[in-house]
N, C-alpha and C positions, 0 to 999 in steps of 0.2 A: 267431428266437431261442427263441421258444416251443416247438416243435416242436423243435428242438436238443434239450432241456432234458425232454420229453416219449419223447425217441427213449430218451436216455441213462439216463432211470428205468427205461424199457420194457425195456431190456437186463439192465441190472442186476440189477432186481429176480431172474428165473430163476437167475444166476448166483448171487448171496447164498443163496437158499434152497437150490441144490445143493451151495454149499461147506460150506455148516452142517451138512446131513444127512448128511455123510461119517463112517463109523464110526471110533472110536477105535483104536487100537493095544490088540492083544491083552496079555492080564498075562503073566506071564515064563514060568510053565510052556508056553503056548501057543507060544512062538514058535521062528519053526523056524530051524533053526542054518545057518548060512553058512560048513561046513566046506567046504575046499579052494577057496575063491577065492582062495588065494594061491598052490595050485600051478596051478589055471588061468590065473592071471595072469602065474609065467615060463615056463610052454609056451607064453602066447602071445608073449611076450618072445624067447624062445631061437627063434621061428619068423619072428618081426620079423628080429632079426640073420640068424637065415640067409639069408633072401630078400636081405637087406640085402651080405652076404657075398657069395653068388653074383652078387648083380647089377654088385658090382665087380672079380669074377673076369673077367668078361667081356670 
């Protein structure tokens, strides 16, 4: 039980100090814009339905 209890701080500890030292989010001028993921998103849509299409052309 000791060793349990020794294993699970032993873990831990690395993880806590690497989730802390994660940097923040950039301020608003900085960040970078996410134009066209939504016409990415129906070419892959309209590419879904074709394959979807032809597969029951078949």
């Amino acid at each position: 039980m000791k060793t349990k209890v020794i294993q699970i701080i032993a873990l831990t500890l690395p993880l806590i100090t690497i989730i802390t030292a994660q940097p923040g989010f950039p301020s608003s001028p900085n960040q970078a814009p996410i134009g066209g993921l939504g016409l990415l998103a129906a070419a892959g849509g309209a590419m879904a339905l074709k394959k979807l299409y032809d597969h029951r052309k078949k």
